[in-house]
C-alpha positions in Angstrom: -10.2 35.1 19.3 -11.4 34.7 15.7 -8.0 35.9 14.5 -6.2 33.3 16.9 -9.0 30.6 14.9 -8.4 31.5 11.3 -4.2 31.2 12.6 -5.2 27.9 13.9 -7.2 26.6 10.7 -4.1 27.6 8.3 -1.7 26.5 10.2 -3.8 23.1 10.1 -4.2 23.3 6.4 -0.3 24.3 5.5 0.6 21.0 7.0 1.6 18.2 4.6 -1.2 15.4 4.6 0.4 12.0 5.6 -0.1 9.0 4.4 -2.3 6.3 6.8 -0.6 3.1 6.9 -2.8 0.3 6.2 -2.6 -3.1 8.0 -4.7 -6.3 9.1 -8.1 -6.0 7.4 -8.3 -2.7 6.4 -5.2 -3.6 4.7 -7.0 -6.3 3.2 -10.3 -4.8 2.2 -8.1 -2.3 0.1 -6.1 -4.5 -1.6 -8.2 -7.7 -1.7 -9.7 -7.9 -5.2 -8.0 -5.3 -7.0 -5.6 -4.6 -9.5 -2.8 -1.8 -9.5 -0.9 -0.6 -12.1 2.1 0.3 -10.3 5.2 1.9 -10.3 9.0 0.7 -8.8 11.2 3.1 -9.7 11.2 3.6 -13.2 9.8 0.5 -13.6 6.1 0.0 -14.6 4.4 -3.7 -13.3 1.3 -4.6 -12.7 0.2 -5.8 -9.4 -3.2 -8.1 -9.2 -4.6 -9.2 -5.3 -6.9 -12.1 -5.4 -9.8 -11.6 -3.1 -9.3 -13.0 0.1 -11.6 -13.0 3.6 -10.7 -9.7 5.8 -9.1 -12.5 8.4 -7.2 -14.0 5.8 -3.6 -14.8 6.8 -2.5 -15.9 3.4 -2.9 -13.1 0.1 -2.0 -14.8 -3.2 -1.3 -11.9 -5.9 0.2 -12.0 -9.6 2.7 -9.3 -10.5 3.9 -9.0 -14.6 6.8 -6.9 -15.0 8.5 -6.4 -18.4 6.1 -9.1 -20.1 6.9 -11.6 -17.3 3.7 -12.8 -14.9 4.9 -13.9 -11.4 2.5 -15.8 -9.0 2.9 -15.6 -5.5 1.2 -14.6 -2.1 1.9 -13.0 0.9 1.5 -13.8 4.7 0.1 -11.1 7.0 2.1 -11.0 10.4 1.1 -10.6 13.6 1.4 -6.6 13.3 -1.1 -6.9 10.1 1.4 -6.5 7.4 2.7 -8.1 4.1 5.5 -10.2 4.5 7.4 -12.4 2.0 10.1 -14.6 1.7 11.2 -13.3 -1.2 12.0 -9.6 -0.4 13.0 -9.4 3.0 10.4 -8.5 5.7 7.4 -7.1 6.3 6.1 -4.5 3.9 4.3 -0.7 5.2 1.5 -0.2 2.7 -0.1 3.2 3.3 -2.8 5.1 1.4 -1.7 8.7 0.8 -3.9 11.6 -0.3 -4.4 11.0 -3.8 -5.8 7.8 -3.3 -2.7 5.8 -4.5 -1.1 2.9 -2.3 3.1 3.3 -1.5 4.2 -0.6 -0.4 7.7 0.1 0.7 9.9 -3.1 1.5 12.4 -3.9 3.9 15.2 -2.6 2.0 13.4 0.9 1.6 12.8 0.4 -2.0 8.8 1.4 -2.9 6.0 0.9 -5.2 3.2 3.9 -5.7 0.3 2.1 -7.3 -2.8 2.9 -8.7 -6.2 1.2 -8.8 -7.7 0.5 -12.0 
C-alpha cells in the first residue's frame, strides 16, 4: 500500500503543471492595476491595466511597443474574457506556474508577461 502511495505521489508530481485560465473577476483582480513588461514574440512592449471594479465590463490599458504608446481598452464577454476589436476575438489569459500571465489572441499568436 505505501509503495502503490509513493507511485501515486510521483506520478502526481511528473506531471506538467498547467496553466489556470483566468476570466471575469479573477481575471480582473490580476490584471486590474498592474503593469507587465511583456513579451510578443521577439518583441518586448509594455502592457499597463488601469484599475477597474471586479464587475467592470470595460478595461482601458496602454500598451508602448518600440517607443510607441497605444491607448485602448478591452470589453469582457459574456464568458469573462478580453475581447477587442482590434485583434480579432476574445483573448485566454491564464496564469502558469511561474507566476507570469500568457494572453493568447484569436489568431494564436501570445504574450508571456511579467508583473513589475
Amino acid at each position: 500500500m505505501k509503495r502503490r502511495l509513493t507511485t501515486l505521489a510521483l506520478t502526481l508530481l511528473a506531471q506538467p503543471m498547467l496553466a489556470e485560465e483566468l476570466t471575469g473577476p479573477a481575471l480582473l483582480s490580476q490584471i486590474g492595476g498592474s503593469h507587465f513588461d511583456c513579451l510578443m514574440g521577439e518583441t518586448p512592449l509594455q502592457w499597463v491595466v488601469s484599475e477597474v471594479a471586479p464587475d467592470a465590463t470595460v478595461v482601458p490599458y496602454t500598451a508602448t511597443v518600440r517607443g510607441k504608446t497605444v491607448e485602448a481598452q478591452y470589453t469582457l464577454s459574456a464568458a469573462g474574457r478580453l475581447t477587442s476589436d482590434g485583434y480579432g476575438d476574445e483573448r485566454r489569459v491564464e496564469s502558469n506556474p511561474e507566476g507570469q500571465l500568457i494572453v493568447t489572441r484569436s489568431d494564436g499568436r501570445a504574450m508571456t508577461c511579467t508583473a513589475r
